[in-house]
C-alpha positions as CSV (number, residue, x, y, z in Angstrom):
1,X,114.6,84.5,147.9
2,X,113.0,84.3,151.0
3,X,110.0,82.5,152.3
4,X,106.5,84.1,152.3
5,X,105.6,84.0,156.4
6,X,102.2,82.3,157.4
7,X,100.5,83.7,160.2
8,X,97.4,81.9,162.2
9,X,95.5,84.3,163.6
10,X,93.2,82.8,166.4
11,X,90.2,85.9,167.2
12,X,86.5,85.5,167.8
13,X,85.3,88.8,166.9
14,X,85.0,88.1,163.2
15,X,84.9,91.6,162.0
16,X,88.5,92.1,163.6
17,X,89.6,88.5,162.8
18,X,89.0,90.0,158.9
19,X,90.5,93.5,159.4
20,X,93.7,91.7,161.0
21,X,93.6,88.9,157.9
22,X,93.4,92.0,155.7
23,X,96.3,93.8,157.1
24,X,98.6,90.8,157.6
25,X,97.8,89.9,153.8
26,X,98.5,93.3,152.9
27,X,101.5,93.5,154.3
28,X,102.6,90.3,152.2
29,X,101.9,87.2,154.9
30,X,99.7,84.1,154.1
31,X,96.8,84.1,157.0
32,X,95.3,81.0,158.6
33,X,92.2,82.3,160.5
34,X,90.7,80.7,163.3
35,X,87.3,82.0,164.9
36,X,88.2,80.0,168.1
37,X,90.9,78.4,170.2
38,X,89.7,75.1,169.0
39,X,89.9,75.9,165.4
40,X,93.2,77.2,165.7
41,X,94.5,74.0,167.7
42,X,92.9,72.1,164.5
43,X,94.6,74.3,162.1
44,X,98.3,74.0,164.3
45,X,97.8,69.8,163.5
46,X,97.9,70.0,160.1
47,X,101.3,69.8,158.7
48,X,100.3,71.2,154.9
49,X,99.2,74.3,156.7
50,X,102.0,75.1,159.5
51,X,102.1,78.3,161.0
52,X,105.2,80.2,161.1
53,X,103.7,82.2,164.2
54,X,100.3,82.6,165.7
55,X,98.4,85.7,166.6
56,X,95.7,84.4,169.7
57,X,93.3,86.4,171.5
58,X,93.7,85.5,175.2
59,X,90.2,85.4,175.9
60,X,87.7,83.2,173.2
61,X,84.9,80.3,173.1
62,X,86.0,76.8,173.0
63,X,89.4,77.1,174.0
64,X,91.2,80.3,175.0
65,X,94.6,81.8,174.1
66,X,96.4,80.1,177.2
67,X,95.0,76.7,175.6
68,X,96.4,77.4,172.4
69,X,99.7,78.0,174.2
70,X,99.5,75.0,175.9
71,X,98.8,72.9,172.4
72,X,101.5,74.9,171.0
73,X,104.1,73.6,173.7
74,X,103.3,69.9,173.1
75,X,104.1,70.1,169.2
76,X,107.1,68.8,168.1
77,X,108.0,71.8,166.5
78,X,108.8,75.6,167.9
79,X,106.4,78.5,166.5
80,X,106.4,82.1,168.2
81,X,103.2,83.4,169.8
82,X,101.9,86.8,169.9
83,X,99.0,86.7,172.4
84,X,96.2,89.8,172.4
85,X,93.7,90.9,174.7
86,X,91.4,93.8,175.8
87,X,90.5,91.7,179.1
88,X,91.4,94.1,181.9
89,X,95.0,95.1,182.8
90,X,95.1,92.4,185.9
91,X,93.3,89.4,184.1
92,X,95.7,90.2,180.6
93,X,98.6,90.7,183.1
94,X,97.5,86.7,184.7
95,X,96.9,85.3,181.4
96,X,100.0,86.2,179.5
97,X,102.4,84.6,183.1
98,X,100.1,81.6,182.5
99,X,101.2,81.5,178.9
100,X,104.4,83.1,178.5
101,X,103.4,83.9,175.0
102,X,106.7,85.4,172.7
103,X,104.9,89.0,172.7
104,X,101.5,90.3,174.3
105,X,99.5,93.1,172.3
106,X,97.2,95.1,174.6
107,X,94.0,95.9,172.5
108,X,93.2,98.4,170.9
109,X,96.4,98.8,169.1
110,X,97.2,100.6,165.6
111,X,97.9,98.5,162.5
112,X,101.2,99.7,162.3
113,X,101.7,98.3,166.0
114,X,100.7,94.7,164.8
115,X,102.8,94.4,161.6
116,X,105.7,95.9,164.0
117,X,105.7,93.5,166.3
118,X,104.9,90.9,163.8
119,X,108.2,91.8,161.8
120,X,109.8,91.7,165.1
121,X,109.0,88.2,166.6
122,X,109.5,87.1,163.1
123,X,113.1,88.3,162.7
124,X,113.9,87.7,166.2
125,X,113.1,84.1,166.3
126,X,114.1,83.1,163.1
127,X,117.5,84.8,163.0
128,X,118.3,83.3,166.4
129,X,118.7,79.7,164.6
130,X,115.4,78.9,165.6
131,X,113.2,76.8,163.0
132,X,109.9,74.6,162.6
133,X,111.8,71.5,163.3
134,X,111.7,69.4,166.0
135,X,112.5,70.5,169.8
């Protein structure tokens, strides 16, 4: 049997933060959601609710995408990140060699797109011995 996934999706725009809950849920993942970079950093510090992966926007209040990804990297535990963002090509291109996310979604994109690469990061990181555990 294998574990149901939990995603942490990190997006300001609250209508898409609930069609992207919707689809992930859907398509038979548990969703964290976070309407900020802040809450998401919150959510990634609680141990009860670890993320198996985390779906940012690059550019929100608080904190953005890039600070997730910083937060991320000081945790002792490994979780891939699939960074999105509608910001123009340059400042998307910038943000995601600031970040080195795992995968960078260029909005809009289809929901087929998203669960894609989803599946993908998923399989790829986990079936390459990688875990939650510590560094």
């Amino acid at each position: 049997m294998t574990k149901k996934r939990t995603i942490l999706v990190a997006e300001d725009d609250a209508f898409f933060r609930r069609i992207l809950t919707y689809q992930l849920t859907k398509s038979g993942y548990n969703v964290l959601a976070a309407r900020d970079g802040r809450e998401a950093i919150d959510w990634l510090h609680q141990d009860q609710t670890r993320p198996d992966l985390v779906l940012s926007d690059l550019l929100m209040p608080h904190y953005s995408g890039i600070d997730v990804l910083a937060a991320i990297k000081t945790l002792p535990y490994k979780v891939p990140v699939i960074l999105m963002s509608q910001a123009e090509r340059l400042i998307a291109q910038e943000g995601v060699n600031i970040a080195s996310p795992t995968a960078f979604l260029a909005k809009p994109f289809t929901m087929d797109e998203l669960v894609a690469s989803v599946q993908k990061v998923l399989l790829d990181f986990y079936m390459d011995g990688q875990d939650l555990t510590v560094k």
